[in-house]
C-alpha distance (Angstrom), angle and dihedral (degrees) to the residues before:
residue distance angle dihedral
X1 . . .
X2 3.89 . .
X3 3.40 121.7 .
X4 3.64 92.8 -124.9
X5 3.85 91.6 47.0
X6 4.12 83.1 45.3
X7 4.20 90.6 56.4
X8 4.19 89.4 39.0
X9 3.86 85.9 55.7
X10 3.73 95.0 40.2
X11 4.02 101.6 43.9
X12 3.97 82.6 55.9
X13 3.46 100.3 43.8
X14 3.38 99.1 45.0
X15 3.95 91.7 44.7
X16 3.69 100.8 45.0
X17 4.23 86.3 51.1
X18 3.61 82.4 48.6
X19 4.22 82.0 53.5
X20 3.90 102.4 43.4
X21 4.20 90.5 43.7
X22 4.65 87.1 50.2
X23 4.47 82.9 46.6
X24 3.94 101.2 46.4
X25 3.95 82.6 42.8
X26 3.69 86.8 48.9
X27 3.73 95.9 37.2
X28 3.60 96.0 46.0
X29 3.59 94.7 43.4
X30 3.93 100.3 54.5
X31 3.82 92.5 41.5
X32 4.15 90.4 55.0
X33 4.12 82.3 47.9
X34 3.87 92.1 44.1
X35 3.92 89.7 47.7
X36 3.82 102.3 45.6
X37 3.88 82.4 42.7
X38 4.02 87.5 57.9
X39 3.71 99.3 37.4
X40 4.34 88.0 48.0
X41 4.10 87.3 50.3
X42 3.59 88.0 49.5
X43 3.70 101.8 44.2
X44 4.17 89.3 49.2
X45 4.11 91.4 47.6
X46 3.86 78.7 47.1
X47 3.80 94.4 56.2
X48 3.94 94.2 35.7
X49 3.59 87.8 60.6
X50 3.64 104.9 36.7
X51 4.10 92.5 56.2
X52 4.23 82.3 48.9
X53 3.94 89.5 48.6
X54 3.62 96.0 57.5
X55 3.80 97.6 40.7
X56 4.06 84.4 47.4
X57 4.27 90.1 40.9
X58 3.96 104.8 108.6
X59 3.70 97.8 15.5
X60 3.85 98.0 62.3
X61 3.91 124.0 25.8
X62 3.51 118.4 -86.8
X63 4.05 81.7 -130.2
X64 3.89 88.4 58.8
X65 3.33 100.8 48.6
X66 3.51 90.5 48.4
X67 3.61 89.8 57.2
X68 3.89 97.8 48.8
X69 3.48 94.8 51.2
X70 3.83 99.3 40.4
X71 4.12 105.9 127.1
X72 3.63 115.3 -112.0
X73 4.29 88.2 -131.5
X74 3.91 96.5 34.5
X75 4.05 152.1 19.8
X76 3.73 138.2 -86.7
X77 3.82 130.6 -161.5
X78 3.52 147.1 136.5
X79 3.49 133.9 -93.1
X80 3.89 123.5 -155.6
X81 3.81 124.1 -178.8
X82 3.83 97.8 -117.5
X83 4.41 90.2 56.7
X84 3.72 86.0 -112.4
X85 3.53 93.7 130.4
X86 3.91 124.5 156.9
X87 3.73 117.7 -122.5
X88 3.54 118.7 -72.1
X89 3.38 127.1 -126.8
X90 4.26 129.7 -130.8
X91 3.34 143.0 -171.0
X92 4.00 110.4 -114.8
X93 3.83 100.1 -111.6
X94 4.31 87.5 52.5
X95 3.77 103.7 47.9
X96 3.69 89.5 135.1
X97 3.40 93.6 75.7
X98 3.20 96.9 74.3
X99 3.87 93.7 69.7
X100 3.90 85.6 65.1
X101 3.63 114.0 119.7
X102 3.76 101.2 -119.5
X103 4.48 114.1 -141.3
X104 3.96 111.7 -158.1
X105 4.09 114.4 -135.6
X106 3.14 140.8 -160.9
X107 3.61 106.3 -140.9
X108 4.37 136.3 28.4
X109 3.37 106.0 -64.1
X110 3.75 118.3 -162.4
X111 3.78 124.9 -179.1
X112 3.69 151.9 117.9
X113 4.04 117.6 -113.2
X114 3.70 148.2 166.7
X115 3.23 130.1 -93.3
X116 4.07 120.0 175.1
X117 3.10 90.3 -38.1
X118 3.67 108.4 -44.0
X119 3.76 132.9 93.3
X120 3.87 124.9 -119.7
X121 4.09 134.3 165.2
X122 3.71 112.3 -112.1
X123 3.51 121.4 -154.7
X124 4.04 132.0 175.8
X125 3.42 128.4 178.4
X126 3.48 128.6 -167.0
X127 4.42 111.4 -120.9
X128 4.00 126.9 164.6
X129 3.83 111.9 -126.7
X130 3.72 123.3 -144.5
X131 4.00 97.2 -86.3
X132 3.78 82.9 66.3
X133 4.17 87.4 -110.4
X134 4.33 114.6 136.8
X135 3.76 106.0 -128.0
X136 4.38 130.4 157.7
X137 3.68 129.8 -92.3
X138 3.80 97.8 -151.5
X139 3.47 127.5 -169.7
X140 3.93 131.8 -175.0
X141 3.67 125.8 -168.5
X142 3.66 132.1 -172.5
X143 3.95 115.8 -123.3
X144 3.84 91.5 -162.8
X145 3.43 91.9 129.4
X146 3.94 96.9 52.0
X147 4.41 89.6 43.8
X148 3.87 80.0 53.7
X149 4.07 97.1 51.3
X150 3.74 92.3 48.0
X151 3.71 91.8 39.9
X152 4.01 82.3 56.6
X153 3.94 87.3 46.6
X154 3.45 95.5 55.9
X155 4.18 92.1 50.7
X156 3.92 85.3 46.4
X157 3.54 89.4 54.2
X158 3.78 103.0 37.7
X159 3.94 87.4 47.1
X160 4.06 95.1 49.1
X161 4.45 91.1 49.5
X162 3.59 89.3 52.6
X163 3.79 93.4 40.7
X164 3.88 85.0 42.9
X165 3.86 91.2 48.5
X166 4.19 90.7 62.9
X167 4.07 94.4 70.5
X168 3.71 88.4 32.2
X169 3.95 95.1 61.6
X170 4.09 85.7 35.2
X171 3.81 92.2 51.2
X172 4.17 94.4 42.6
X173 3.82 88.7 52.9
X174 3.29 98.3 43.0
X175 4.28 82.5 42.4
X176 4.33 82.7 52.7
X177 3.67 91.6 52.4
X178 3.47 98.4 53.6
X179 3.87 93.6 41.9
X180 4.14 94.9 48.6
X181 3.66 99.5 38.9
X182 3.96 91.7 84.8
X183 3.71 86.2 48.7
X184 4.03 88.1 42.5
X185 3.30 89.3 62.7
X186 3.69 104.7 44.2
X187 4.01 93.8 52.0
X188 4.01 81.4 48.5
X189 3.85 90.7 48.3
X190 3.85 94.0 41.3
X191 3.93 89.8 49.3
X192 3.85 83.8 50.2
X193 3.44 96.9 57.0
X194 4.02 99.4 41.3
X195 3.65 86.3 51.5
X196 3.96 101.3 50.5
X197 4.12 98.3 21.9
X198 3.79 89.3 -123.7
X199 3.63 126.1 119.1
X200 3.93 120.2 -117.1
X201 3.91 139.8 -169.2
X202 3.59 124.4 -157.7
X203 3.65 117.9 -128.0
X204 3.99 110.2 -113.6
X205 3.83 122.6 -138.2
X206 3.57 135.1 -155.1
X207 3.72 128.2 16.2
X208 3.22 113.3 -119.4
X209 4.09 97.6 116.0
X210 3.94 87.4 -135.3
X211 3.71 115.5 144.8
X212 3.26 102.4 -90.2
X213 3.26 85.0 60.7
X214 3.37 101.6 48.6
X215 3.67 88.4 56.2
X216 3.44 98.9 60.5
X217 3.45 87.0 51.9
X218 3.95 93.9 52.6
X219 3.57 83.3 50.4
X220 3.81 104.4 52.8
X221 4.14 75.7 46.1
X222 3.61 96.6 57.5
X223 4.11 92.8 43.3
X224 3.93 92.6 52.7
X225 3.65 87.4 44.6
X226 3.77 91.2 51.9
X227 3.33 95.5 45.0
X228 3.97 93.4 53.5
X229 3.43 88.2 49.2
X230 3.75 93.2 50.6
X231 3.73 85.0 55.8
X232 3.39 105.0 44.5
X233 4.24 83.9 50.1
X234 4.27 92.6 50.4
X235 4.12 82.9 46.5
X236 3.86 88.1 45.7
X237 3.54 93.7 45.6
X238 4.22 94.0 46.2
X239 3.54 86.5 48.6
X240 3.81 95.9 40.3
X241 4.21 86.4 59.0
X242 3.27 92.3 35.0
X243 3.86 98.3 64.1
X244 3.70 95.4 33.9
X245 3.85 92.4 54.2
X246 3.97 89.7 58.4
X247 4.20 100.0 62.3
X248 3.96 82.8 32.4
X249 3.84 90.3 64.9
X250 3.60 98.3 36.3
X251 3.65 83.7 52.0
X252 3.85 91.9 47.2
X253 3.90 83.0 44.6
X254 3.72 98.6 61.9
X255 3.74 102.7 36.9
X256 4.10 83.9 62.1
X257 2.94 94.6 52.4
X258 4.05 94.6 40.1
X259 4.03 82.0 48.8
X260 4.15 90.4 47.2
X261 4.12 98.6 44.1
X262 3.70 105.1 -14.6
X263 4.29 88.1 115.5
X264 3.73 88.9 43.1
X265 4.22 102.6 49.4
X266 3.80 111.9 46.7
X267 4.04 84.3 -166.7
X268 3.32 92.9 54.2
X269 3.87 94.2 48.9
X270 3.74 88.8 56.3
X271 3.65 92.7 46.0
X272 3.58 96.1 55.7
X273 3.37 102.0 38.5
X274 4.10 86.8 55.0
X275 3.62 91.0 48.9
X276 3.94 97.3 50.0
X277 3.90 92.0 49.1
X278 3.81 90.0 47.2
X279 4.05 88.7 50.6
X280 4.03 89.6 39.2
X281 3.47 91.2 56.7
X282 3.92 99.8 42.5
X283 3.95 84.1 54.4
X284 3.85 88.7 52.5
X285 3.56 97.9 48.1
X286 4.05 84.7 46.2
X287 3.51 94.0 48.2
X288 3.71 89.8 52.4
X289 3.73 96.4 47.8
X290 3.65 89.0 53.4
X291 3.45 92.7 46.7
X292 4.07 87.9 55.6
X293 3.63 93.7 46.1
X294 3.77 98.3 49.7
X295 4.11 88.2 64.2
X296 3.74 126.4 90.0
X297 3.85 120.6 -114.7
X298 3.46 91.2 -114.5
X299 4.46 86.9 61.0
X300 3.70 81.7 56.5
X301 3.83 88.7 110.1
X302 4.12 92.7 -146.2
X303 3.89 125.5 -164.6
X304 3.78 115.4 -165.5
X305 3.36 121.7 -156.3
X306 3.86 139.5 139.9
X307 4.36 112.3 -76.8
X308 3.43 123.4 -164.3
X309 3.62 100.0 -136.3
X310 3.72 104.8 -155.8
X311 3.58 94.2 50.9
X312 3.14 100.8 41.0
X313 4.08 89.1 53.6
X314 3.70 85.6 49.7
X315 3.47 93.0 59.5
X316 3.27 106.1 49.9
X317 4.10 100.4 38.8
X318 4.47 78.8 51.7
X319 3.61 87.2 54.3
X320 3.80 98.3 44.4
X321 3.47 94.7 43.9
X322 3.81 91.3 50.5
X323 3.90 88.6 46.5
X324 3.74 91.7 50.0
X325 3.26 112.8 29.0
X326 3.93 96.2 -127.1
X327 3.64 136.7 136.7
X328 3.62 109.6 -105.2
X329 3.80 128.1 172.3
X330 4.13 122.8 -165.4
X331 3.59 111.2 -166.7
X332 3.93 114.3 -178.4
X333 4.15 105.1 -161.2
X334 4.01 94.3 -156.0
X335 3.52 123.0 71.2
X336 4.37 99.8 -144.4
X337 3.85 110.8 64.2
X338 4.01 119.2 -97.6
X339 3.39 115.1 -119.2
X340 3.92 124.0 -175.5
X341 3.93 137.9 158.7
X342 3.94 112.1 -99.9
X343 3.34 144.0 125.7
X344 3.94 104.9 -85.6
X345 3.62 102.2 -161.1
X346 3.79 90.0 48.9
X347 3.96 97.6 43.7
X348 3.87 82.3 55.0
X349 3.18 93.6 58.5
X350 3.64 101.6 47.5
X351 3.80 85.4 53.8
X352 4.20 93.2 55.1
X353 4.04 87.3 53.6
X354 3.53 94.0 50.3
X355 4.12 92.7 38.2
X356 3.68 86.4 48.8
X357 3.95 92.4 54.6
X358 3.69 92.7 43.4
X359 4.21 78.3 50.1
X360 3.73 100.0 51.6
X361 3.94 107.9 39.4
X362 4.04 92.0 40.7
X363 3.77 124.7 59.5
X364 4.31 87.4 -172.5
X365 3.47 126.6 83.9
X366 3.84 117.2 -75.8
X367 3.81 120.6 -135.9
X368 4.04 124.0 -138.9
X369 4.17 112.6 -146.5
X370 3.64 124.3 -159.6
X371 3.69 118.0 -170.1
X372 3.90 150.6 147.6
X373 3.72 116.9 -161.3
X374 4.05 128.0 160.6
X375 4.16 88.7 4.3
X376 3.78 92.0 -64.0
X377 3.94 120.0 102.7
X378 4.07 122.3 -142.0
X379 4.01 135.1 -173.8
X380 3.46 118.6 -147.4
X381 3.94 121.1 -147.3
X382 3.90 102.3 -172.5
X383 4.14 128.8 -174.0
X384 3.18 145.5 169.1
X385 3.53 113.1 -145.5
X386 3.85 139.0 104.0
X387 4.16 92.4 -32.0
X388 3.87 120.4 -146.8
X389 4.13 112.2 -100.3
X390 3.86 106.3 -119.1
X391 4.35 94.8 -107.2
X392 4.21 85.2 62.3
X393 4.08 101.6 55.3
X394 3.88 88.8 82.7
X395 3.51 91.1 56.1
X396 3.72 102.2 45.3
X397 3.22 101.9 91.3
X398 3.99 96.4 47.1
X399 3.99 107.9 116.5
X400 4.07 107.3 -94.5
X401 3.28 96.5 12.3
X402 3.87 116.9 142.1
X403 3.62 126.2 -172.0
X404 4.10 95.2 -154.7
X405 3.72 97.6 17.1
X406 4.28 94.2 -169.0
X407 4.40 89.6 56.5
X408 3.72 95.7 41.3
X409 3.79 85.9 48.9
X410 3.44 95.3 53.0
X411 4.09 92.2 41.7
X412 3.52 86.8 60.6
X413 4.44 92.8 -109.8
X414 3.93 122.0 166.8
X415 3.53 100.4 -166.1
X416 3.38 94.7 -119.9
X417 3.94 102.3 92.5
X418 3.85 96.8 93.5
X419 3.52 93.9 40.2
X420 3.97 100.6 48.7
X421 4.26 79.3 47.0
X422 3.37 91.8 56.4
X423 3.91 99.8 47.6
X424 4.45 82.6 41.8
X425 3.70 85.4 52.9
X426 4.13 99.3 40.1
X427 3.92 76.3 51.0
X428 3.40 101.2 60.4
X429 3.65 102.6 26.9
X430 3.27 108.5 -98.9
X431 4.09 126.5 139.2
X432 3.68 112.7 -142.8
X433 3.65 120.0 -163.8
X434 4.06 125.9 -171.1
X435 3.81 121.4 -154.2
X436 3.91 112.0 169.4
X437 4.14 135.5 154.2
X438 3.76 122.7 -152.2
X439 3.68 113.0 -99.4
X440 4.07 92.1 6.9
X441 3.16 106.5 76.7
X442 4.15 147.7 -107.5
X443 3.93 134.1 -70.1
X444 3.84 106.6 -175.6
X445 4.13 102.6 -176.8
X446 3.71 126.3 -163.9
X447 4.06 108.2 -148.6
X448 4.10 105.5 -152.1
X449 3.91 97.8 -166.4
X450 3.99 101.5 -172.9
X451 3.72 113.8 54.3
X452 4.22 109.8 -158.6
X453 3.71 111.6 -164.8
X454 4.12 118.5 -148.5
């Protein structure tokens, strides 16, 4: 069943339950007032003319008095304990009545009961005829006209529910159509798009910021986000087989040639042999960025603990410096060590990316800063080489991308340096923030916000 069908069905339901519960309530409530109301009028006539038939006993014939106070809807008689009761007297339209068995008691009764079919107050009083004997004034009445009032009550209220029931079911659909018409369109815009291949929005309406709404709008923001993403993966992808095909035909390049004259040129041997480690190991070390990049910060695996930042700079501009053979200064601007809470091996390795940048676009020597300034800590990594021009920054940390394509080429560069630092430092909590000028140079600085003292 459709949801708007589902909510149609529902509304009605529910509301004409809500109906039949407020009637019976209604009916049952105003037929329990209408009854006591009868049986109270009864019982008073009853007492009225009980007091007047035992002043009236021995001066007028029981027979006569009967007869004068017979109802006009009912019968009167009286009720001795032996049965020998005198004829009773009804009114014309009741004559049935008077084939009722008759039951002497010995106290006031009061009450309602059934009689073939129809319902009548019964009341019996106790009086003391003239022979000194206790027998029961009884009276019967009729409560036609009360059976016929409800009996109109219940039509009334049978007739307004299903007259009631007409704008309900008109209201609820009109109710379902507002409600599913977001949804509508989505399942019309999703079949859309799995159809053709294209992404879609659906156009909103209205603006009343309900939640409807609002999820049209989450909607159209989770098909522009897929869609970037689908875009950034194609461009990933391109660029993925792109880079591998280049070592993978160098590689294919040599190891003709090594399978052509490889046992013939000793110089060529060596060449080729050089060239398909170099390419072997720039596909390993691209592999293994990839690999990095493709998990989710939360696969990170990250061990806190506290880091002495000034030695641990120390160490690792010593052992890049020894490893490359490159002038590197480290320069920490506060006198008392730094200490914060990071991941150590992690930090280290955000500092080799950025060290090896600094490394492969500058041919001068690359400064180190240490600092703390407004209770937030930074490293500087400065150089001097080629610079970035100010409409490249927000690219630079897009996977692949190469500010001088032929250099990083030949330094052996993926691409994928600044963007696996970014997603190490994103991981660990660390801003990073690139200012750079073409031709001057490079100042990558990592922004420490929380400073945790030993």
């Amino acid at each position: 069943m459709k949801l708007r069908n589902k909510i149609n069905l529902y509304t009605a339901f529910l509301f004409a339950l809500l109906l039949l519960i407020l009637n019976i309530t209604v009916y049952y409530t105003f037929s329990t007032l209408l009854l006591d109301s009868e049986l109270n009028t009864a019982h008073k006539e009853m007492k009225n003319i009980s007091d007047n038939f035992g002043e009236s006993l021995g001066k007028i014939p029981s027979d006569s008095l009967l007869r004068s106070y017979v109802p006009v809807n009912g019968m009167i008689e009286i009720v001795t304990e032996d049965n020998n009761n005198p004829p009773a007297f009804t009114s014309a339209d009741e004559q049935n009545l008077s084939k009722r068995k008759s039951v002497f008691y010995r106290s006031e009764v009061s009450k309602t009961i059934e009689y073939q079919e129809r319902s009548y107050t019964f009341e019996s009083m106790p009086i003391i005829m003239q022979d000194g004997s206790v027998a029961n004034l009884q009276i019967i009445k009729s409560m036609e006209t009360a059976t016929e009032i409800l009996s109109i009550l219940r039509l009334v209220l049978i007739l307004v529910t299903l007259l009631a029931l007409i704008p309900v079911i008109i209201s609820s659909r009109l109710l379902s159509n507002f409600i599913t018409k977001p949804v509508t369109s989505m399942i019309k815009t999703m079949t859309e798009i799995r159809k053709s291949g294209t992404f879609k929005t659906i156009k909103l309406e209205g603006k009343s910021k309900d939640e409807l709404f609002q999820m049209g709008q989450t909607f159209n923001h989770m098909i522009d986000l897929l869609e970037m993403n689908f875009e950034k993966q194609e461009q990933f992808v391109s660029n993925a087989s792109h880079e591998l095909k280049t070592p993978l035909t160098i590689i294919e390049s040599y190891a003709s040639l090594l399978k052509r004259r490889g046992l013939t040129e000793p110089e060529l041997f060596t060449e080729s042999i050089e060239a398909i480690h170099s390419e072997a190991l720039r596909m390993k070390e691209m592999t293994e960025q990839l690999l990095m990049l493709a998990r989710h910060h939360e696969q990170w695996n990250i061990e806190l603990n506290q880091v002495n930042l000034n030695q641990l700079i120390d160490q690792t501009v010593n052992a890049f410096k020894n490893a490359y053979k490159r002038e590197i200064k480290f320069e920490a601007l506060n006198e008392a060590s730094i200490f914060i809470e990071s991941d150590d091996k992690k930090l280290k390795q955000l500092l080799f990316i950025f060290l090896d940048n600094a490394r492969k676009y500058s041919d001068d020597m690359i400064s180190v800063e240490l600092g703390k300034e407004n209770d937030k800590i930074y490293i500087k990594i400065i150089d001097r080489g080629i610079g970035i021009i100010e409409s490249e920054l927000p690219k630079v940390f897009d996977r692949f991308y190469r500010v001088d394509k032929a250099r990083s080429r030949k330094q052996g560069g993926s691409g994928l340096g600044l963007s696996l630092a970014k997603e190490i430092a994103d991981a660990i909590g660390i801003g990073v923030q690139l200012d750079s000028a073409a031709g001057i140079g490079t100042t990558a600085t990592l922004l420490i916000k929380k400073v945790e003292k030993l």
